[in-house]
KEZA-11066 format. One record per atom (N, C-alpha, C, O): residue number from 1; x, y, z; atom name; residue in one letter. Coordinates in steps of 0.1 Angstrom, whole numbers, padded with zeros to 4 digits. Layout:
BEGIN
+-----+-------+-------+-------+------+------+
:  nr :    c1 :    c2 :    c3 : atom : rest :
+-----+-------+-------+-------+------+------+
: NUM :     X :     Y :     Z :   CA :    a :
...
+-----+-------+-------+-------+------+------+
//
This chain:
BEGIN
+-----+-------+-------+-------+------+------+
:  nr :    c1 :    c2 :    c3 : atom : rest :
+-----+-------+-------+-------+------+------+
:   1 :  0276 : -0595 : -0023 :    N :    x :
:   1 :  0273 : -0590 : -0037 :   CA :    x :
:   1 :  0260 : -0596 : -0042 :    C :    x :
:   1 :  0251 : -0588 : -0044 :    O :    x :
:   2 :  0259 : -0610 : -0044 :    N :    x :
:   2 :  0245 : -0614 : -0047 :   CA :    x :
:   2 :  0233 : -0612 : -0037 :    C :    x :
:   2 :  0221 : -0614 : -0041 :    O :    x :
:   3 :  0234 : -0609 : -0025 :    N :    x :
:   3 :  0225 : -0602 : -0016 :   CA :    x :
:   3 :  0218 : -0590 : -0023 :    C :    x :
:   3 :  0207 : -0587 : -0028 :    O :    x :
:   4 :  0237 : -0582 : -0022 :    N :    x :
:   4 :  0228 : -0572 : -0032 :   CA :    x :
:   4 :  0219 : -0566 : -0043 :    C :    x :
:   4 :  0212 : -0556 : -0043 :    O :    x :
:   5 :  0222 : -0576 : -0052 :    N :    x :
:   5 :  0219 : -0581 : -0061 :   CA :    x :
:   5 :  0204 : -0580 : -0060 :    C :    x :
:   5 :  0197 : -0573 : -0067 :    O :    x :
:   6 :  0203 : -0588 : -0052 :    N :    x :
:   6 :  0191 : -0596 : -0049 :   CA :    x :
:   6 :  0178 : -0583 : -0046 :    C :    x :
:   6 :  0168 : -0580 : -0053 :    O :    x :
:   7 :  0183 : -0577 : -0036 :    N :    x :
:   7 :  0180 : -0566 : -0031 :   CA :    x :
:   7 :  0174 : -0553 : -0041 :    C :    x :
:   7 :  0163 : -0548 : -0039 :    O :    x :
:   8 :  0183 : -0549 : -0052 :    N :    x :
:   8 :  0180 : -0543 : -0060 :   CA :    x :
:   8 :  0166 : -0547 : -0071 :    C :    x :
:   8 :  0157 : -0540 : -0075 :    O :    x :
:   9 :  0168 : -0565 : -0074 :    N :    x :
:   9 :  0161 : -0565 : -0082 :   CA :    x :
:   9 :  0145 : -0567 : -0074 :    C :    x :
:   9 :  0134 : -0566 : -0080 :    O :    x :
:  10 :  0146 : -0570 : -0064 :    N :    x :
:  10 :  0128 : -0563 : -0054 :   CA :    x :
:  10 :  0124 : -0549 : -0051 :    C :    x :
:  10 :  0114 : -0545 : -0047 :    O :    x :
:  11 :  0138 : -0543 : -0054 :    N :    x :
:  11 :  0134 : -0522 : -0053 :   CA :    x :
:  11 :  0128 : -0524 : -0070 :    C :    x :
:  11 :  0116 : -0522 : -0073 :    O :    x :
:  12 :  0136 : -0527 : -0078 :    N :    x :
:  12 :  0128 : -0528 : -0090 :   CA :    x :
:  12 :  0116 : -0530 : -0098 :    C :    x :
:  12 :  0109 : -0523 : -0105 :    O :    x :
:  13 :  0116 : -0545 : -0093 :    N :    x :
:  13 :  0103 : -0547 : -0092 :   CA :    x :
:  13 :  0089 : -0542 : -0083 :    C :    x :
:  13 :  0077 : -0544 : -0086 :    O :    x :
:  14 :  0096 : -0535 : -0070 :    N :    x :
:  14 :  0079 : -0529 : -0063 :   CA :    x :
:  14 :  0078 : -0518 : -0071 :    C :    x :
:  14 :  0066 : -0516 : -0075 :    O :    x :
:  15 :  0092 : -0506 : -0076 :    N :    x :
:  15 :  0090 : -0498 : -0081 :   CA :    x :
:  15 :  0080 : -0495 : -0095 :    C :    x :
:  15 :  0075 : -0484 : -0097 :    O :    x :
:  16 :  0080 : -0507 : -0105 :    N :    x :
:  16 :  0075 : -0512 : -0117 :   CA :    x :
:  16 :  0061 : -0512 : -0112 :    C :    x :
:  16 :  0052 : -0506 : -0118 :    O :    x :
:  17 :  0057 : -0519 : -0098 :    N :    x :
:  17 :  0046 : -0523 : -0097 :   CA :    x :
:  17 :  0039 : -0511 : -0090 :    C :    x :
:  17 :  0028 : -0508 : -0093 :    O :    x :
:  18 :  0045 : -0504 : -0083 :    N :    x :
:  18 :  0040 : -0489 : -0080 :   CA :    x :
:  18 :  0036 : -0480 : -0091 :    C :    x :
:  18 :  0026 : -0473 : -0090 :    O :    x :
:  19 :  0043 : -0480 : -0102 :    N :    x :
:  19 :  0040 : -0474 : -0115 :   CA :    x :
:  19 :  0029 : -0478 : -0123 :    C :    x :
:  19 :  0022 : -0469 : -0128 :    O :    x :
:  20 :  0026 : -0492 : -0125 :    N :    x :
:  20 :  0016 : -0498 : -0131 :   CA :    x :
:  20 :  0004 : -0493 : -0120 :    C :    x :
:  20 : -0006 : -0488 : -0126 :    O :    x :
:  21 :  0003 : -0493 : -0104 :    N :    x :
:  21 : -0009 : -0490 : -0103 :   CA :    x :
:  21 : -0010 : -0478 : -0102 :    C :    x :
:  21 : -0021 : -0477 : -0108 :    O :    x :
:  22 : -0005 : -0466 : -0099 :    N :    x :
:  22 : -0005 : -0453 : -0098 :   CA :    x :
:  22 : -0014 : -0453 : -0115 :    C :    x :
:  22 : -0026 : -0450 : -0116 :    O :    x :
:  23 : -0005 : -0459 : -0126 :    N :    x :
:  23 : -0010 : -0453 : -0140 :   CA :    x :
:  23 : -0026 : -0458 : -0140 :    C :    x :
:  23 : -0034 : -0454 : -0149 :    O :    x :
:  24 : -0029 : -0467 : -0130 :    N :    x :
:  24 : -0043 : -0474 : -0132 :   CA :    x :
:  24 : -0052 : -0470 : -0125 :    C :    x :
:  24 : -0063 : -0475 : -0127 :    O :    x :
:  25 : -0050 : -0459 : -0115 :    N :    x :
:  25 : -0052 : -0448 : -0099 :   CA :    x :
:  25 : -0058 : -0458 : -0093 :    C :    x :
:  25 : -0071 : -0458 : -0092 :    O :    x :
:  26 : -0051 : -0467 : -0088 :    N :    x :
:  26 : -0055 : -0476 : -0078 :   CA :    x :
:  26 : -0043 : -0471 : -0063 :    C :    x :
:  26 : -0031 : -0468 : -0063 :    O :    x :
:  27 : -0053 : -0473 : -0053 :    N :    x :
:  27 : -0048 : -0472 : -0041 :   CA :    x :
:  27 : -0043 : -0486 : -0038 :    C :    x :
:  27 : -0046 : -0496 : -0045 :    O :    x :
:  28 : -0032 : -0485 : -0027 :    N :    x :
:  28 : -0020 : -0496 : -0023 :   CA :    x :
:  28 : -0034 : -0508 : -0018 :    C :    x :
:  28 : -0034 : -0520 : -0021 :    O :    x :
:  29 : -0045 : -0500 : -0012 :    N :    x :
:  29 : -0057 : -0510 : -0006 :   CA :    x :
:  29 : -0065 : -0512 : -0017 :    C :    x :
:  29 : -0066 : -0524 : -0019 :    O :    x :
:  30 : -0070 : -0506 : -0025 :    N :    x :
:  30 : -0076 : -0516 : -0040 :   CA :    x :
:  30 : -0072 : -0524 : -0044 :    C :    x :
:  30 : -0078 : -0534 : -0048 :    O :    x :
:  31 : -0055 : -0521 : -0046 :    N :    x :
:  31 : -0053 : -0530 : -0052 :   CA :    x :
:  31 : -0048 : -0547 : -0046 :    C :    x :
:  31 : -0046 : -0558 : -0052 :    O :    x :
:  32 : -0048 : -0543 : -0035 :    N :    x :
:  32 : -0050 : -0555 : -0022 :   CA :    x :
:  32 : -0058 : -0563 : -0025 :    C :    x :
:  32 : -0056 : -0574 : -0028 :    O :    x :
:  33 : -0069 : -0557 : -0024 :    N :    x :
:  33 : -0086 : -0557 : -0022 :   CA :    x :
:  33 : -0089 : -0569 : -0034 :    C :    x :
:  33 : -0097 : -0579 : -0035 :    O :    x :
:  34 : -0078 : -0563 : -0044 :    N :    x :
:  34 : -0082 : -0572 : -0059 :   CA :    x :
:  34 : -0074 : -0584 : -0057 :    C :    x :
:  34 : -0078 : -0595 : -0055 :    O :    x :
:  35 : -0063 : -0579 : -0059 :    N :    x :
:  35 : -0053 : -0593 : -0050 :   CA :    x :
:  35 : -0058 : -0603 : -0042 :    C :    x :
:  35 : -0054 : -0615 : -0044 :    O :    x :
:  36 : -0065 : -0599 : -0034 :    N :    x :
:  36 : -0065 : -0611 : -0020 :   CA :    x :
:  36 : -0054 : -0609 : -0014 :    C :    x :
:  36 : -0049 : -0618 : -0008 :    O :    x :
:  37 : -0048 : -0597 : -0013 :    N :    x :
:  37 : -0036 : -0593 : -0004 :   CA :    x :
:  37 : -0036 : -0580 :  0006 :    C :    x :
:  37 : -0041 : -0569 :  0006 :    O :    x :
:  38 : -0028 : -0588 :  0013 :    N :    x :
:  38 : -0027 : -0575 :  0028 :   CA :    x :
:  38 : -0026 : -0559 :  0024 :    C :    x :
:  38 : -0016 : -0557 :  0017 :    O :    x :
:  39 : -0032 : -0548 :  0026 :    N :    x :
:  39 : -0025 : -0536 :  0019 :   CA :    x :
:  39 : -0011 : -0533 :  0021 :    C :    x :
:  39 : -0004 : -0526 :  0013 :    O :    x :
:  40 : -0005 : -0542 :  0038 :    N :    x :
:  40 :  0008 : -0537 :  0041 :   CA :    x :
:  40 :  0019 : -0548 :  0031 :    C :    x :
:  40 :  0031 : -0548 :  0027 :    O :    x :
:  41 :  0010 : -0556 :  0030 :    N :    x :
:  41 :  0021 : -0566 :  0021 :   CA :    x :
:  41 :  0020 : -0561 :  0005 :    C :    x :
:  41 :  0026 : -0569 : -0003 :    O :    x :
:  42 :  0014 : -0549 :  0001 :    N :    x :
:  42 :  0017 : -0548 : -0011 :   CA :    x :
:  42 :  0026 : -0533 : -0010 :    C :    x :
:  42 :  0032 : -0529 : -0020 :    O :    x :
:  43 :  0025 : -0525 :  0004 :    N :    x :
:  43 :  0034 : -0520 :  0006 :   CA :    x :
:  43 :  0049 : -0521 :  0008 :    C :    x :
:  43 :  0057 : -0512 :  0005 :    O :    x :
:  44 :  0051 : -0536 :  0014 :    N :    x :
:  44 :  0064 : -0539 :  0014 :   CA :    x :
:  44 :  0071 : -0541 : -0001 :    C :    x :
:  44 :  0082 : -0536 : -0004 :    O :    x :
:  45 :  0058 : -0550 : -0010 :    N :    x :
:  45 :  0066 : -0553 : -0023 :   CA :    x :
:  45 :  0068 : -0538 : -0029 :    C :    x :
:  45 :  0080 : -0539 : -0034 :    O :    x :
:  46 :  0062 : -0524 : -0031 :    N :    x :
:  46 :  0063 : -0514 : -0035 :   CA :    x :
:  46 :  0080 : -0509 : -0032 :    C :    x :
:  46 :  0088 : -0504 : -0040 :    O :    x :
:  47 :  0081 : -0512 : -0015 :    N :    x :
:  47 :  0096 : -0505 : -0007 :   CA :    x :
:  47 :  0103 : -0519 : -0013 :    C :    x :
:  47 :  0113 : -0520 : -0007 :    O :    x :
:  48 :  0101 : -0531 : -0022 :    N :    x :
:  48 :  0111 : -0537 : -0023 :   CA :    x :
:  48 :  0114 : -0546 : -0010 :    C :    x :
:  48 :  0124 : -0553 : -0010 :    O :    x :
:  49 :  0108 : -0547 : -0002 :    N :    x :
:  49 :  0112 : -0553 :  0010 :   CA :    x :
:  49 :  0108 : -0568 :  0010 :    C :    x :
:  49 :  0111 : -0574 :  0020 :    O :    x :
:  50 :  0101 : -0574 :  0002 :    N :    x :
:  50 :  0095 : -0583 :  0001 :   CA :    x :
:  50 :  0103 : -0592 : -0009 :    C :    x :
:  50 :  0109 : -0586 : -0018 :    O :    x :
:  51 :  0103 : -0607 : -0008 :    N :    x :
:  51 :  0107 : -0615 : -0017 :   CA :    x :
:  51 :  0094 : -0621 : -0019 :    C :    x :
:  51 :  0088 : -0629 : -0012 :    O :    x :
:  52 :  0088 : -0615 : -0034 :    N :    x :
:  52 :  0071 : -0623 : -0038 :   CA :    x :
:  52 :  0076 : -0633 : -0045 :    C :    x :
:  52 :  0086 : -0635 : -0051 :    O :    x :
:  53 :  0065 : -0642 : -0041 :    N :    x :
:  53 :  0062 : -0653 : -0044 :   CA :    x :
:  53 :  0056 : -0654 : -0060 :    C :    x :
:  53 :  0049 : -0645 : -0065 :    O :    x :
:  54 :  0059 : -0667 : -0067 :    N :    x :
:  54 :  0053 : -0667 : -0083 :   CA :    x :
:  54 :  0038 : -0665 : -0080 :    C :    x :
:  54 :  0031 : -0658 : -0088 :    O :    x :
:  55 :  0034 : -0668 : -0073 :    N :    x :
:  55 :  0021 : -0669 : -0068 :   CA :    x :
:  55 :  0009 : -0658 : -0067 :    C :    x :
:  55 : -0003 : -0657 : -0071 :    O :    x :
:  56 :  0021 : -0649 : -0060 :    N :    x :
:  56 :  0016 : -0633 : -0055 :   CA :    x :
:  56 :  0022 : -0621 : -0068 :    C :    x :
:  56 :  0019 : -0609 : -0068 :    O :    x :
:  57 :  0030 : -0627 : -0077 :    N :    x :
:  57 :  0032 : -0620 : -0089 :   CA :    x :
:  57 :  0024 : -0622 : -0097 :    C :    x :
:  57 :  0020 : -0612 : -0104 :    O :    x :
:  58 :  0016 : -0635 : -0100 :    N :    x :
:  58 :  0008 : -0635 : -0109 :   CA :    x :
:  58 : -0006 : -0627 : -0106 :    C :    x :
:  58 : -0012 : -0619 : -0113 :    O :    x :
:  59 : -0010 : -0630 : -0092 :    N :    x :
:  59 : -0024 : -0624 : -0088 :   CA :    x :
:  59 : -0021 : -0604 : -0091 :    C :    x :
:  59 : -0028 : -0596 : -0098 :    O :    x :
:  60 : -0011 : -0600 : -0085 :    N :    x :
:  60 : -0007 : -0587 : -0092 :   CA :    x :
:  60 : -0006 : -0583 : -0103 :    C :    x :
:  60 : -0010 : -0572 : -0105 :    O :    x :
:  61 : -0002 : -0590 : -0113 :    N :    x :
:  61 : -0003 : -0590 : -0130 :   CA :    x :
:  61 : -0018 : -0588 : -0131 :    C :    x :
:  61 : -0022 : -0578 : -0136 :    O :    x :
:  62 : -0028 : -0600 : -0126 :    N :    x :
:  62 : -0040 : -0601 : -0132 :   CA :    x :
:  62 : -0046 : -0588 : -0125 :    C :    x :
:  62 : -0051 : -0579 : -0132 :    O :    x :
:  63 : -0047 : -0587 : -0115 :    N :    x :
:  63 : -0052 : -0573 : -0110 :   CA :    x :
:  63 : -0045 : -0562 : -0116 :    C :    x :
:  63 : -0050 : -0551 : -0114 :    O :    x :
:  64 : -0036 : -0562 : -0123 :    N :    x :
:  64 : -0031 : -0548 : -0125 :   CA :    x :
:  64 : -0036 : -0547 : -0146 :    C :    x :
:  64 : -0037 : -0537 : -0154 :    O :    x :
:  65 : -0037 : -0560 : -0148 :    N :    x :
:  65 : -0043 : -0563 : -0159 :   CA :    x :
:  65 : -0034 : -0561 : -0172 :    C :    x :
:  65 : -0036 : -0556 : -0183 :    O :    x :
:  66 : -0022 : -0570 : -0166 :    N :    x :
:  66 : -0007 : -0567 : -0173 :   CA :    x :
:  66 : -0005 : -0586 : -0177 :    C :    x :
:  66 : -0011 : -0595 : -0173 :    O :    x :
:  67 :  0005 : -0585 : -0186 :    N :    x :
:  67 :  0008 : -0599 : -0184 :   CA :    x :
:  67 :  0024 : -0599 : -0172 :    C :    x :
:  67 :  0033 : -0590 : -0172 :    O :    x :
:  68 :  0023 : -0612 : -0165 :    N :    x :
:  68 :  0035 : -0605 : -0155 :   CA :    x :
:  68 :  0052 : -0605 : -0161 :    C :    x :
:  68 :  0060 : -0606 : -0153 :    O :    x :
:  69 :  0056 : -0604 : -0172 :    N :    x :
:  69 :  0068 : -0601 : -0173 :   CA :    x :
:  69 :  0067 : -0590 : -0177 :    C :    x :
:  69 :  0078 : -0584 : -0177 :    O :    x :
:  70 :  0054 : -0581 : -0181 :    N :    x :
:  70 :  0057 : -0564 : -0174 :   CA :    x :
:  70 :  0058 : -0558 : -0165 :    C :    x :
:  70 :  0061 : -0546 : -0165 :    O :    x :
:  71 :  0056 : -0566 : -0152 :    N :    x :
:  71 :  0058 : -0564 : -0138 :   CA :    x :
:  71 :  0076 : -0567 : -0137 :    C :    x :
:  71 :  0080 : -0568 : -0126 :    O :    x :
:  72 :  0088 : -0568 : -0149 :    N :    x :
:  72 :  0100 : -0570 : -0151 :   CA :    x :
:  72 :  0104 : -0558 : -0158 :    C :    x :
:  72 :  0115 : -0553 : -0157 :    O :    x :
:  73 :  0096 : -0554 : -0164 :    N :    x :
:  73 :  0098 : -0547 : -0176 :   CA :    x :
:  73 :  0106 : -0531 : -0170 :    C :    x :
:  73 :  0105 : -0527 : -0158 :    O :    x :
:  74 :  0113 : -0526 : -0178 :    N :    x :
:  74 :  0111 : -0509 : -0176 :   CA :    x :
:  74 :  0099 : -0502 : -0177 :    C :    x :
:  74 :  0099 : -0489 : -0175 :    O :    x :
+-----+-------+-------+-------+------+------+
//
């Protein structure tokens, strides 16, 4: 159950973060690019497949030009 759990709330969150860049028409590799991050590693967080780090949340907030508990938000 808390697997699950767990599971859902990283579909959530890549999904939130796929939305924020789409609205900003940034590609999965721009927005890498701005990050300092792999393109496939921002593809995993998008599929949820990833457990991000506080680290890698914040550099995606600042590049997406959000504060990051909108990267939580609906």
């Amino acid at each position: 159950m808390v697997i699950r759990y767990e599971k859902q709330m990283q579909k959530h969150f890549g999904e939130r973060v796929r939305e924020l860049r789409k609205s900003k028409n940034l590609s999965q590799e721009s927005l890498a690019l701005v990050c300092g991050l792999d393109r496939t590693y921002i593809g995993g967080v998008e599929r949820g497949e990833r457990n991000i780090s506080l680290l890698n949340i914040h550099k995606i907030a600042i590049a997406l030009n959000v504060h990051p508990k909108e990267l939580f938000n609906d």
